[in-house]
N, C-alpha and C positions, 0 to 999 in steps of 0.2 A: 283093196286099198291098203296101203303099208300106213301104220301108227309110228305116227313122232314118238322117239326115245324121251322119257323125262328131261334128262339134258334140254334140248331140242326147245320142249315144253317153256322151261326154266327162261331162258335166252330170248324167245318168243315174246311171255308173261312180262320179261324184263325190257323191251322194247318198248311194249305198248303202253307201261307205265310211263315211260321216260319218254313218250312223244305226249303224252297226256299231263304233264307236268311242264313243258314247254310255252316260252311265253307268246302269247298272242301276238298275231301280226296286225299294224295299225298303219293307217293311210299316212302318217305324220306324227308331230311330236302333241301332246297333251297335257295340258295344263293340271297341276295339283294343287288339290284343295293341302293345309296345314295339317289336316290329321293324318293324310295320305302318305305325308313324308317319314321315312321311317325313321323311329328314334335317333334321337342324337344329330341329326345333319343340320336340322335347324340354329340348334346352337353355337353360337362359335368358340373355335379352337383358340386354348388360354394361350398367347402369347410368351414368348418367350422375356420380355422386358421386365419383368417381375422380379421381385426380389427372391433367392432360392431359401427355401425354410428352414435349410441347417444351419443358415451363419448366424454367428453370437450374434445380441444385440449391438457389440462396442464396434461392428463393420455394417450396422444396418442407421437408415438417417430418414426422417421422414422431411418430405423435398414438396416444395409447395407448388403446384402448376393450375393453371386455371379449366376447367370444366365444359362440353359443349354450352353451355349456356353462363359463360364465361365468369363460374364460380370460381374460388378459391377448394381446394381440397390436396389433403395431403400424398403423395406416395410414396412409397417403401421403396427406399431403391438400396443398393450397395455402395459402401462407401470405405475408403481403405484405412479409416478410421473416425471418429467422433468429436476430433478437433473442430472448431467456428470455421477456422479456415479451408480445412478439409471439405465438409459438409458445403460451405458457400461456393467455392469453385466447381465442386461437384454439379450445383443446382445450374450455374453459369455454363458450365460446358454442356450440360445434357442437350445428346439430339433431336430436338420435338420429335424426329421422326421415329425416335425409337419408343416413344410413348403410345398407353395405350390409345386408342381409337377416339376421338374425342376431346383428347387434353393439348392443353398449348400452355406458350409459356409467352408474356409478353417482354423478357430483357432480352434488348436487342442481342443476339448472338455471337456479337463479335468482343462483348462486356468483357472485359479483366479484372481480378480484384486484385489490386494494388498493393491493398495493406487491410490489415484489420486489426483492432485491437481491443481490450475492452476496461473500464477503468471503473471503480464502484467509490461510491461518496459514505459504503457503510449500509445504506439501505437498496439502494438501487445498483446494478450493475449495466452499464451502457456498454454497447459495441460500436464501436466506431468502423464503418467500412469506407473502402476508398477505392473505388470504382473508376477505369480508364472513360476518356471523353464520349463512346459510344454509350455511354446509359442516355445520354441526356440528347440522345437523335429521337426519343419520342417525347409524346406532352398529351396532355390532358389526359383525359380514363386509362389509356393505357398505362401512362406512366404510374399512375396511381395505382394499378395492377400488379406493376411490375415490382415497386416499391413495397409492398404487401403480401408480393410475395417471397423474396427478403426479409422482412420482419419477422414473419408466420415462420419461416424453416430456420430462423438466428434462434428465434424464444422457444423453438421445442427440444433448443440443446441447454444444459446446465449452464447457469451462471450468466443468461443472457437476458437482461427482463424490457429491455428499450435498446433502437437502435438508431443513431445518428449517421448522418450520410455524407460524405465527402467525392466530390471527382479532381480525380489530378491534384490530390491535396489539399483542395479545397473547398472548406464546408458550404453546401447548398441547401439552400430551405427545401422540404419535402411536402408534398399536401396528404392532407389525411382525405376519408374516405368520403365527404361532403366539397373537397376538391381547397378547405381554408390551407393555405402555407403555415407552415409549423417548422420554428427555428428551433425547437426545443428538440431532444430526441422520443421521436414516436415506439408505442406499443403495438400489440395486437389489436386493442381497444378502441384503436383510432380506425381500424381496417374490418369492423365486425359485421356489416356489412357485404362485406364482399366474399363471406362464406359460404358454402355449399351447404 
């Protein structure tokens, strides 16, 4: 009887490893328990809609969108700079669909900001926005959402501490977060509430 050369041996040893490390054959597919799954697959992959970590702050804006459980909460988005006007059209154009999983926005989509401005009596600094006729294709909670969430992204820029609302030029009482009409210009304080 002739002896296998080493080689031979080797190549042999090296098979029967490798059909022994092979994955079992199953009648069908099989369900996994949570712990079964391997690192990492559980979780989900961060989105790309995020703000990127190296821009200065003077191109970052926090933009107010509402929450699955239709909170208020702020996110980081980019912005091509940190003017009212800047930051407000930003918040108007964003595509909910480019948000993360969960968030919405209730100003109707098609909203234009018109004009904005802001005028201080010395203590206080109002911004005035003036908003095309699609603000006002919604009503009740939504609106009040939508109105709030405006407010929240105008007062987290300098210089803005209450904001009065106009469409097509013309001033419109706004309800704060108990749904009273408020002809005065509204805070955050009025919408505190509707926070995350």
């Amino acid at each position: 009887m002739r002896r296998l050369a080493p080689a031979a041996l080797a190549v042999l040893a090296l098979g029967l490893v490798i059909v022994a490390c092979g994955v079992p054959e199953d009648d069908g597919p099989q369900e996994l328990t949570a712990d079964q799954v391997p690192f990492g697959l559980l979780t989900t992959a961060p989105t790309t809609t995020s703000t990127p970590e190296n821009l200065p702050p003077s191109r970052q804006a926090e933009l107010y969108f509402l929450n699955s459980d239709d909170l208020l909460e702020p996110l980081s988005r980019e912005v091509e700079d940190r003017s009212v006007r800047t930051v407000l059209e930003t918040l108007l154009a964003t595509d909910t669909a480019g948000l993360p999983a969960g968030n919405s926005s209730n100003i109707p989509p098609d909203t234009v900001l018109l004009d904005s401005f802001v005028e201080s009596d010395g203590q206080t600094d109002v911004l005035t926005v003036d908003l095309s006729e699609q603000f006002t294709t919604i009503e009740g909670e939504r609106f009040i959402a939508a109105v709030a969430q405006i407010v929240f992204t105008a007062s987290d820029l300098e210089d803005v501490d209450a904001v009065s609302f106009r469409v097509e030029g013309e001033p419109i009482p706004v309800s704060d977060e108990e749904g009273a009409a408020q002809e005065d210009p509204v805070t955050t304080l009025d919408y505190q509430s509707l926070l995350a």
